[in-house]
N, C-alpha and C positions, 0 to 999 in steps of 0.2 A: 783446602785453600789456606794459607798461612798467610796473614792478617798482619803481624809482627815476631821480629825474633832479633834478640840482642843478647849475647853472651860474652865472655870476657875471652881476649885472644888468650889466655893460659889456662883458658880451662880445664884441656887435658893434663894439670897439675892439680885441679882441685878436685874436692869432694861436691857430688849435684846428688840434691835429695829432691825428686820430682812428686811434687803435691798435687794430688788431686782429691776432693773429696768421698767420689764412687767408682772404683772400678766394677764395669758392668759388662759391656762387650769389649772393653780395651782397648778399641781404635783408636780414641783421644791417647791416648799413654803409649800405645806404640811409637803413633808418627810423631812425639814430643822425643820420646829415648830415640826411635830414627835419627832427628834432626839434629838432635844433642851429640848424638856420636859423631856427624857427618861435620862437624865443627872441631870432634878434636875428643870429647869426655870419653873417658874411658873408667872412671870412679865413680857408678849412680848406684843410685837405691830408689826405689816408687814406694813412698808412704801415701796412705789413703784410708778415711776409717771405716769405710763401708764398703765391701767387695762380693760378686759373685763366684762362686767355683770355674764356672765356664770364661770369664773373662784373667781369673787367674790363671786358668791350662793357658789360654793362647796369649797371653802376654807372657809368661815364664816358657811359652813354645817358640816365641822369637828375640826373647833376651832373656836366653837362659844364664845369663853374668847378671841379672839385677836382679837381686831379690828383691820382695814383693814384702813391705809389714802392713798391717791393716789392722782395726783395732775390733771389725766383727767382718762376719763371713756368712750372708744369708743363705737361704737354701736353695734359689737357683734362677734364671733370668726366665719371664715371660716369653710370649712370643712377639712382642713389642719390644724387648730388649730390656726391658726393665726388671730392676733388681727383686726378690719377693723373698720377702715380704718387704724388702726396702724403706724408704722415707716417702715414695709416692716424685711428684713431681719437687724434689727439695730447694730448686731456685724457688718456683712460687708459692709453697708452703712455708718457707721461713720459721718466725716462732709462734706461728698460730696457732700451734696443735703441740701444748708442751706436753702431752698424757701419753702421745700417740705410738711412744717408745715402750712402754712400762709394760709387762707381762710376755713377751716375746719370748722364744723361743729361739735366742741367738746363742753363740758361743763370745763369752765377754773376755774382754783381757788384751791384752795387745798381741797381737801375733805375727809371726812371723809364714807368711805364707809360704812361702818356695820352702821350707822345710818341715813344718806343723809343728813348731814348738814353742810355745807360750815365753816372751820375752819380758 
């Protein structure tokens, strides 16, 4: 269901960097890149700082033109869909839990997904 959408008529002149903060199953991030081509972008990139593997396959499996950077890459989604070892539910956790990062087992640094090399 699409709630609102407003882009600028020359879009397909500009540069669209689509923010999201987790890619996990990648359905938010598909039908955003869908909607955004079907307007005209043909210059995206999906920045995101938290990502799973499985949501990177099938978003790089239907816009294999938009790389993917994210600034970590957990180890795989639940059967809920959720990211893991992830942030947990991170709208209603906010900054309650500032520890709750620290000793992890991520890969750090900013990266670029669609190709695996550290940017």
């Amino acid at each position: 269901m699409e709630y609102y959408f407003k882009a600028p008529t020359d879009i397909g002149d500009r540069l669209v960097i689509v923010v999201d903060p987790m890619l996990a199953t990648a359905n938010s991030a598909i039908a955003a890149v869908d909607r955004l081509k079907r307007r005209g972008a043909t210059n995206l990139r999906f920045l995101c700082l938290l990502a799973a593997p499985e949501g990177i396959e099938r978003f790089t499996a239907a816009h294999p033109d938009v790389p993917v950077f994210t600034a970590a890459i957990d180890s795989h989604l639940n059967e809920e869909g959720y990211i893991v070892p992830g942030l947990g539910d991170a709208w209603a956790t906010g900054c309650t839990e500032p520890n709750r990062l620290q000793g992890r087992d991520r890969r750090q640094g900013f990266v670029n997904a669609g190709h695996n090399s550290r940017c």
